[in-house]
VEXSE-528081 format. One record per atom (N, C-alpha, C): x, y, z; atom name; chain; residue number from 1. Coordinates in nm, 2 decimals. Layout:
<recs>
+--------+--------+--------+-------+--------+-----+
:   east :  north :     up : atomo : cadena : num :
+--------+--------+--------+-------+--------+-----+
:      X :      Y :      Z :    CA :      A : NUM :
...
+--------+--------+--------+-------+--------+-----+
</recs>
This chain:
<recs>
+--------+--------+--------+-------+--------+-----+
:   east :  north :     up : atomo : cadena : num :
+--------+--------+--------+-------+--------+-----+
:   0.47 :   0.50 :  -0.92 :     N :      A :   1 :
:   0.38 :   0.53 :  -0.82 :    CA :      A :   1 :
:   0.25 :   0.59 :  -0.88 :     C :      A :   1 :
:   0.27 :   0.69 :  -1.00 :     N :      A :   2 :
:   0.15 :   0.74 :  -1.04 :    CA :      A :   2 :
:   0.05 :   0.65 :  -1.10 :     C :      A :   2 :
:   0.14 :   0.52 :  -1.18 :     N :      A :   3 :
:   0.01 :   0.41 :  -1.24 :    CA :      A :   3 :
:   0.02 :   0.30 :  -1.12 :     C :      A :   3 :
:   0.06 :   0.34 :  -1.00 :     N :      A :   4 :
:  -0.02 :   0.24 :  -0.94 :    CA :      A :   4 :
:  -0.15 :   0.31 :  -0.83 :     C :      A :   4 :
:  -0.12 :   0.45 :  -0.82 :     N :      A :   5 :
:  -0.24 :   0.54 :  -0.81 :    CA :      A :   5 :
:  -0.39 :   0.56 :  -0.87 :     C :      A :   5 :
:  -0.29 :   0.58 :  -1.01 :     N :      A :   6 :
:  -0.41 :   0.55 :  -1.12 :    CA :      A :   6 :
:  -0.52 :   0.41 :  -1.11 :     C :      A :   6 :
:  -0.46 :   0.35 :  -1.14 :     N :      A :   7 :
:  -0.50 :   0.20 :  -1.08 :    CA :      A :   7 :
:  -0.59 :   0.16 :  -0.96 :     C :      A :   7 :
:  -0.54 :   0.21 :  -0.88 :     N :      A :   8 :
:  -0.64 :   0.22 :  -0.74 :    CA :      A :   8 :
:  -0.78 :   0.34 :  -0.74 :     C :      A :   8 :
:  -0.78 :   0.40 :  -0.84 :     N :      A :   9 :
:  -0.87 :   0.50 :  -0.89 :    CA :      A :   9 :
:  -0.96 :   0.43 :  -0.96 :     C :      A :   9 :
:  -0.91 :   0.40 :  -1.06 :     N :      A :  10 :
:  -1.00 :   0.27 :  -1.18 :    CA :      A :  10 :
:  -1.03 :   0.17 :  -1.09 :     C :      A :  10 :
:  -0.98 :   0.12 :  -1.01 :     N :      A :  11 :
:  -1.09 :   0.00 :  -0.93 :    CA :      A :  11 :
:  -1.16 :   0.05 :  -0.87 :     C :      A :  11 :
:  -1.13 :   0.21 :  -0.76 :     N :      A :  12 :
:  -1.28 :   0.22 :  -0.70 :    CA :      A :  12 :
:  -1.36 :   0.28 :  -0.78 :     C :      A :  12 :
:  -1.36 :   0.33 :  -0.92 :     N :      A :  13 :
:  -1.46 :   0.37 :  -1.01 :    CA :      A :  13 :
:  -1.54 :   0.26 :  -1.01 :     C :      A :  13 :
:  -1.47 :   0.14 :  -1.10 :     N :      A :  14 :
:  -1.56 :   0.00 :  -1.14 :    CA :      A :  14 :
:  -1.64 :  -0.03 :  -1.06 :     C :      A :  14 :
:  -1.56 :  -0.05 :  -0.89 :     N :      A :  15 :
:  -1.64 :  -0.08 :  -0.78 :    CA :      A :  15 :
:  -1.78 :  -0.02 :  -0.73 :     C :      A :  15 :
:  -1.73 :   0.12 :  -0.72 :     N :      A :  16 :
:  -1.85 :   0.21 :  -0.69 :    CA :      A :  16 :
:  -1.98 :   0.22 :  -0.81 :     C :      A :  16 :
:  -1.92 :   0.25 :  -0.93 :     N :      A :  17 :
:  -2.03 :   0.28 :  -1.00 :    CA :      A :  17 :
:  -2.07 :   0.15 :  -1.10 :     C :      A :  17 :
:  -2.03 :   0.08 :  -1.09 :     N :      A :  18 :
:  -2.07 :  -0.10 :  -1.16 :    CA :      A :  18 :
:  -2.07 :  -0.19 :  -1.06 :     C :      A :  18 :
:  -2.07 :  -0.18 :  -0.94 :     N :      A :  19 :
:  -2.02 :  -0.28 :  -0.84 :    CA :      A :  19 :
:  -1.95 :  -0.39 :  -0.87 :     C :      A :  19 :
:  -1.82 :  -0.38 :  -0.91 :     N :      A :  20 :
:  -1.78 :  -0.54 :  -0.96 :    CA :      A :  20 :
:  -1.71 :  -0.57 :  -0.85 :     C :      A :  20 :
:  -1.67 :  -0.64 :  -0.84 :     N :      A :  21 :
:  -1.62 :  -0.74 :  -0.69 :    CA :      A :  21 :
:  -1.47 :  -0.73 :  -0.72 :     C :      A :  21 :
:  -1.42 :  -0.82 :  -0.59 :     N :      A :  22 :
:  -1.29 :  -0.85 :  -0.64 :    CA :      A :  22 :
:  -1.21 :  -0.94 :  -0.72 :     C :      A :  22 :
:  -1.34 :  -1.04 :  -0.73 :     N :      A :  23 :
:  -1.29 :  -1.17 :  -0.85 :    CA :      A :  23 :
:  -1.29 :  -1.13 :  -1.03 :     C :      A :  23 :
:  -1.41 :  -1.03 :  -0.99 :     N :      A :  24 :
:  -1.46 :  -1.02 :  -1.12 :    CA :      A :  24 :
:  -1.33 :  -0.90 :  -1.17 :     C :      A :  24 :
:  -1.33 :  -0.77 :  -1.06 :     N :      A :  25 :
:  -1.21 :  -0.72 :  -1.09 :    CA :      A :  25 :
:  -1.08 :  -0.80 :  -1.13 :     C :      A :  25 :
:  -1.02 :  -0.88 :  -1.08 :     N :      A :  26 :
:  -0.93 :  -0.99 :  -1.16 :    CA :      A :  26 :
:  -0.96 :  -1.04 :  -1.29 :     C :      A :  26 :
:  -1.06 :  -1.04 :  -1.33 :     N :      A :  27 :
:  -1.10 :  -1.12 :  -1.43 :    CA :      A :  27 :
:  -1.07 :  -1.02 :  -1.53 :     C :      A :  27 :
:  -1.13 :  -0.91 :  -1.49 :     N :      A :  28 :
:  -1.13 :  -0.80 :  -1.61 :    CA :      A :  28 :
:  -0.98 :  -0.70 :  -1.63 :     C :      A :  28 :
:  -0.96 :  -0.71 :  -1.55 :     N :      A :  29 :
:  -0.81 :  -0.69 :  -1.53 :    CA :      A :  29 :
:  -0.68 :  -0.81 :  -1.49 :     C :      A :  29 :
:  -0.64 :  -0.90 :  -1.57 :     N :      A :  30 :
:  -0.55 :  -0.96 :  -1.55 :    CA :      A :  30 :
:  -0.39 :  -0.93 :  -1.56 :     C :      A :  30 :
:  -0.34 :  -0.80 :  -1.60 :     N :      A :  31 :
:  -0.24 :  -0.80 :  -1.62 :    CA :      A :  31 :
:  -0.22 :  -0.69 :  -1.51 :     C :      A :  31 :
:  -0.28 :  -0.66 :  -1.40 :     N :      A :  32 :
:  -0.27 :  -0.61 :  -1.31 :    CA :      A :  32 :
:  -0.14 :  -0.67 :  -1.16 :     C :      A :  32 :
:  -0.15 :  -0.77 :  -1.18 :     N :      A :  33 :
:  -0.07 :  -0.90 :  -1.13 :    CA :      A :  33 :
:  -0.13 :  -0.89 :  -0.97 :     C :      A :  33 :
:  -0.18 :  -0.87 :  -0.91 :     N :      A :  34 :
:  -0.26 :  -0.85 :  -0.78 :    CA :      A :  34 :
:  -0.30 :  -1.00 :  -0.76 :     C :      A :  34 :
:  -0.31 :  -1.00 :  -0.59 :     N :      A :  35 :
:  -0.36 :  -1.11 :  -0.57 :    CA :      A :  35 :
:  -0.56 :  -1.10 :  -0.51 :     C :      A :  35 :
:  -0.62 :  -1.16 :  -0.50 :     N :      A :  36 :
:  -0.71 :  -1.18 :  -0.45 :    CA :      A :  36 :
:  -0.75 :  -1.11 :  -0.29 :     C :      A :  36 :
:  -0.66 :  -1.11 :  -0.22 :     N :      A :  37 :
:  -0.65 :  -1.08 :  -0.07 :    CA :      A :  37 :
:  -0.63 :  -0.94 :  -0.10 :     C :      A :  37 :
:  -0.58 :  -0.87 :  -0.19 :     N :      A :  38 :
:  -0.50 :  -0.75 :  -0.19 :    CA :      A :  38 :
:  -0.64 :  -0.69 :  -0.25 :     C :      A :  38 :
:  -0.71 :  -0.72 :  -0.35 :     N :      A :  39 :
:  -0.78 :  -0.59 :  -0.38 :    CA :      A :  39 :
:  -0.93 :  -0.66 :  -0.30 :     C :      A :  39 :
:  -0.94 :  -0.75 :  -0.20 :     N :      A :  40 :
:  -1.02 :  -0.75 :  -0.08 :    CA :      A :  40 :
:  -1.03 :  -0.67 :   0.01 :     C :      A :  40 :
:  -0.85 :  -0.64 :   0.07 :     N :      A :  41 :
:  -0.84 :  -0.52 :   0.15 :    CA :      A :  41 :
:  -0.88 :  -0.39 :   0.09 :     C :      A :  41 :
:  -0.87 :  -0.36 :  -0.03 :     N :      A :  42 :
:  -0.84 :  -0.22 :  -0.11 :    CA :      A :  42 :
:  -1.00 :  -0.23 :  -0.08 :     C :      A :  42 :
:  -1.10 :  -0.31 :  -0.12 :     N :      A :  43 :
:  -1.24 :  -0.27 :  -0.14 :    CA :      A :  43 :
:  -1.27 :  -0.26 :   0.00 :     C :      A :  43 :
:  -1.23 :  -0.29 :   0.06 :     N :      A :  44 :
:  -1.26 :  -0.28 :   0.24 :    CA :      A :  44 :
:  -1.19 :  -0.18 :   0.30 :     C :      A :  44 :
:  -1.13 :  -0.12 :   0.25 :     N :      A :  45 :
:  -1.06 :   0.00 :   0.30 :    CA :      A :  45 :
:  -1.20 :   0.12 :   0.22 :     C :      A :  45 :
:  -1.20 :   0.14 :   0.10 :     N :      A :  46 :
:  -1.32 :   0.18 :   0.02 :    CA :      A :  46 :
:  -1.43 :   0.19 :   0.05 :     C :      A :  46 :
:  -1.52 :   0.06 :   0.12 :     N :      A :  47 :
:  -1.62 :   0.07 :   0.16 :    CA :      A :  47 :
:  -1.60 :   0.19 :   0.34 :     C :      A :  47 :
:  -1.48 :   0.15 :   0.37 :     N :      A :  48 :
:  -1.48 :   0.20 :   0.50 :    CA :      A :  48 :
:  -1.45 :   0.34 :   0.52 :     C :      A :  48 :
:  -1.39 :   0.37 :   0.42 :     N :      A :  49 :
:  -1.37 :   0.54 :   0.40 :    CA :      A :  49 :
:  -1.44 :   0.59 :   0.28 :     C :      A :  49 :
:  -1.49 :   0.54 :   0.20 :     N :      A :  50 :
:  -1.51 :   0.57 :   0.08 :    CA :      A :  50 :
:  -1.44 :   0.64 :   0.02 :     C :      A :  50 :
:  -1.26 :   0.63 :   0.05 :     N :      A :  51 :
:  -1.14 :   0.70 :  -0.06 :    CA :      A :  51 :
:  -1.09 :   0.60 :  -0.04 :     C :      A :  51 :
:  -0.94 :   0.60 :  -0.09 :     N :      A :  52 :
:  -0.84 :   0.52 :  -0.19 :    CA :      A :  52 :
:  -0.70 :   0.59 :  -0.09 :     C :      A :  52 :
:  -0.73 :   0.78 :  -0.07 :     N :      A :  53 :
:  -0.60 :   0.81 :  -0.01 :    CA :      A :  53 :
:  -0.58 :   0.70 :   0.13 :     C :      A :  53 :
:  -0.43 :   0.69 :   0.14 :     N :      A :  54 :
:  -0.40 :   0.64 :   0.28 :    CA :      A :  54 :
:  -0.41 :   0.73 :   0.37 :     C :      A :  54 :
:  -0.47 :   0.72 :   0.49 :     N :      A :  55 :
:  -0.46 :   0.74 :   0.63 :    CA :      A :  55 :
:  -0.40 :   0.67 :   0.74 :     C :      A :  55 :
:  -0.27 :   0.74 :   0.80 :     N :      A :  56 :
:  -0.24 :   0.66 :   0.90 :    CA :      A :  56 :
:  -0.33 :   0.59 :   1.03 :     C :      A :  56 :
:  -0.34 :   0.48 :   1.06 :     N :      A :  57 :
:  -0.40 :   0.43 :   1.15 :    CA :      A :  57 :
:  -0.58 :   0.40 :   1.09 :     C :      A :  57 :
:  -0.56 :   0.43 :   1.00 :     N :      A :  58 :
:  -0.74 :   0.40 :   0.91 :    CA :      A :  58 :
:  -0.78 :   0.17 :   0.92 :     C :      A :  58 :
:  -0.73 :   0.13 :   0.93 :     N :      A :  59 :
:  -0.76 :   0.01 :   0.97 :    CA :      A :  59 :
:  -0.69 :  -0.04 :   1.09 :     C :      A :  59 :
:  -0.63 :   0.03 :   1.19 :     N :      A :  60 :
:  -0.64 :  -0.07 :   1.29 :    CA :      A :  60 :
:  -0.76 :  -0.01 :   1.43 :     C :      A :  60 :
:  -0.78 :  -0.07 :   1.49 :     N :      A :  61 :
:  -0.86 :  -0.05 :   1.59 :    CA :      A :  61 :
:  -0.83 :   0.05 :   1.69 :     C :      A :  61 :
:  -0.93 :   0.16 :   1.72 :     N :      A :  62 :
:  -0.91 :   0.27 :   1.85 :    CA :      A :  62 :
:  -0.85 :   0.20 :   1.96 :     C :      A :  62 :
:  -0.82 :   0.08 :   1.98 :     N :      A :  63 :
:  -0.74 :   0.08 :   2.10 :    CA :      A :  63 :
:  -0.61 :  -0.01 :   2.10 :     C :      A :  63 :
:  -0.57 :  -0.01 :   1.97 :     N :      A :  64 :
:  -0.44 :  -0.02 :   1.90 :    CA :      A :  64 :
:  -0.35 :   0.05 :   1.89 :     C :      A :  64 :
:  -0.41 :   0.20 :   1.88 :     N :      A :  65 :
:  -0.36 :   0.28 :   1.89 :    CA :      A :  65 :
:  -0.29 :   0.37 :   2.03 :     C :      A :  65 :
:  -0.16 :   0.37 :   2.01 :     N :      A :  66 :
:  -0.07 :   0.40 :   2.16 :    CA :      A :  66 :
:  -0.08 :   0.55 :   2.10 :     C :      A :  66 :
:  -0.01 :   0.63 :   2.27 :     N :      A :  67 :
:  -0.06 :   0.76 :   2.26 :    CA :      A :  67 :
:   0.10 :   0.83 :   2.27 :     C :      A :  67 :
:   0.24 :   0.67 :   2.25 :     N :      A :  68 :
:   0.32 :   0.69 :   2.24 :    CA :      A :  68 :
:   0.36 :   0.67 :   2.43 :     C :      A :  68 :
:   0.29 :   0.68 :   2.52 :     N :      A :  69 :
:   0.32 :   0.62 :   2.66 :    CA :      A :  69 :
:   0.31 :   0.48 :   2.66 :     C :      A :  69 :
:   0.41 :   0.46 :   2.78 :     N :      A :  70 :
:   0.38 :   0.30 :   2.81 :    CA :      A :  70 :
:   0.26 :   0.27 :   2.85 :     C :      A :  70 :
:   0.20 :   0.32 :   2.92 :     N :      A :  71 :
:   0.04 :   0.27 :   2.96 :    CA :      A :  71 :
:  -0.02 :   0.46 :   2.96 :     C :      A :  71 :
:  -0.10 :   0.45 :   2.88 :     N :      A :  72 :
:  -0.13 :   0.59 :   2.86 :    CA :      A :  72 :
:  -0.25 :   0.62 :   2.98 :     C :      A :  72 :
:  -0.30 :   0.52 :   3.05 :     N :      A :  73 :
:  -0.42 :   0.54 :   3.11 :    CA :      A :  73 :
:  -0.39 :   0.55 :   3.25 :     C :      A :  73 :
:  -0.26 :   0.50 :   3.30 :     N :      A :  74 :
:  -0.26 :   0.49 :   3.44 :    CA :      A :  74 :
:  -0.12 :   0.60 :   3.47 :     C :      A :  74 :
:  -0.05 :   0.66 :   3.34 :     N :      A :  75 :
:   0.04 :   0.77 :   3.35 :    CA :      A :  75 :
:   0.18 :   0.68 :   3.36 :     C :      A :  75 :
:   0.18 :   0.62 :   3.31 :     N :      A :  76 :
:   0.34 :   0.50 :   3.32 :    CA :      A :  76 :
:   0.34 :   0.45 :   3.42 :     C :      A :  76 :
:   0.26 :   0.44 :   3.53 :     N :      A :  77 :
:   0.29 :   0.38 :   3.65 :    CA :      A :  77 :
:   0.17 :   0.27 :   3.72 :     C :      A :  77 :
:   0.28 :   0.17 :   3.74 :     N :      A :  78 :
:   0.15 :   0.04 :   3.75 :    CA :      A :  78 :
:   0.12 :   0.08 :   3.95 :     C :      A :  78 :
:   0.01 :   0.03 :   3.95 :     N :      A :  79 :
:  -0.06 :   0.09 :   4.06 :    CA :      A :  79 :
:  -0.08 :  -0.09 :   4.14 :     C :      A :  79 :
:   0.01 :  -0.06 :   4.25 :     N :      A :  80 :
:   0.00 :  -0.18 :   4.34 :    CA :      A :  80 :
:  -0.14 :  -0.21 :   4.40 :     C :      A :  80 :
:  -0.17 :  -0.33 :   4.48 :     N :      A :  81 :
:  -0.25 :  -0.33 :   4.52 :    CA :      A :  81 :
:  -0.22 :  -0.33 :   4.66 :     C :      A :  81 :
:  -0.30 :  -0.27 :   4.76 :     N :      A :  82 :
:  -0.26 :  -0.26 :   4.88 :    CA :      A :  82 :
:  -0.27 :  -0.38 :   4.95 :     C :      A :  82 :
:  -0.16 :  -0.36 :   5.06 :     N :      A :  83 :
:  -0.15 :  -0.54 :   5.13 :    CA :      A :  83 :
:  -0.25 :  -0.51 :   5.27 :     C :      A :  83 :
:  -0.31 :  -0.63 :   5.27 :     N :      A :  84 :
:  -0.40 :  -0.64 :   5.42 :    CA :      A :  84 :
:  -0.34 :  -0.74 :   5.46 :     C :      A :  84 :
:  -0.36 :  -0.75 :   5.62 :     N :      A :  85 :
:  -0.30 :  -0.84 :   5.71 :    CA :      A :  85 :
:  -0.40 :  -0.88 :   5.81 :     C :      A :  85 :
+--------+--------+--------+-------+--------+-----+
</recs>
């Protein structure tokens, strides 16, 4: 866990203060064994926080997130519509 910490440190160094991308990161690092998509996300997480630590819920969307209720907005209970006749 620590060299793969380390690791995520040295790429956002390269990134931030050389801008190298994620292909070119591959390039320069090949024994890294990472795919293309993976240190896409890592620089997209980077640009969006500008850290490396994890945060729960840091990439999914404000309304992804449950507040642990079934419908957090209407108090668990679905609201009929009244009948006309």
């Amino acid at each position: 866990m620590r060299i793969l910490q380390e690791l995520v440190i040295l790429i956002k160094n390269l990134y931030l203060s050389r801008r190298y991308g994620a292909r070119r990161l591959l390039s320069e690092l090949p024994d890294i064994g990472w795919k293309l998509g993976s240190i896409d996300s890592l620089l997209k997480s980077i640009r969006k926080t500008d850290t490396v630590v994890w945060q729960p819920g840091i990439d999914r969307l404000r309304s992804s997130r449950s507040s642990g209720r079934p419908c957090a907005q209407s108090g668990g209970q679905a609201k009929k519509a009244p009948i006309s006749s």
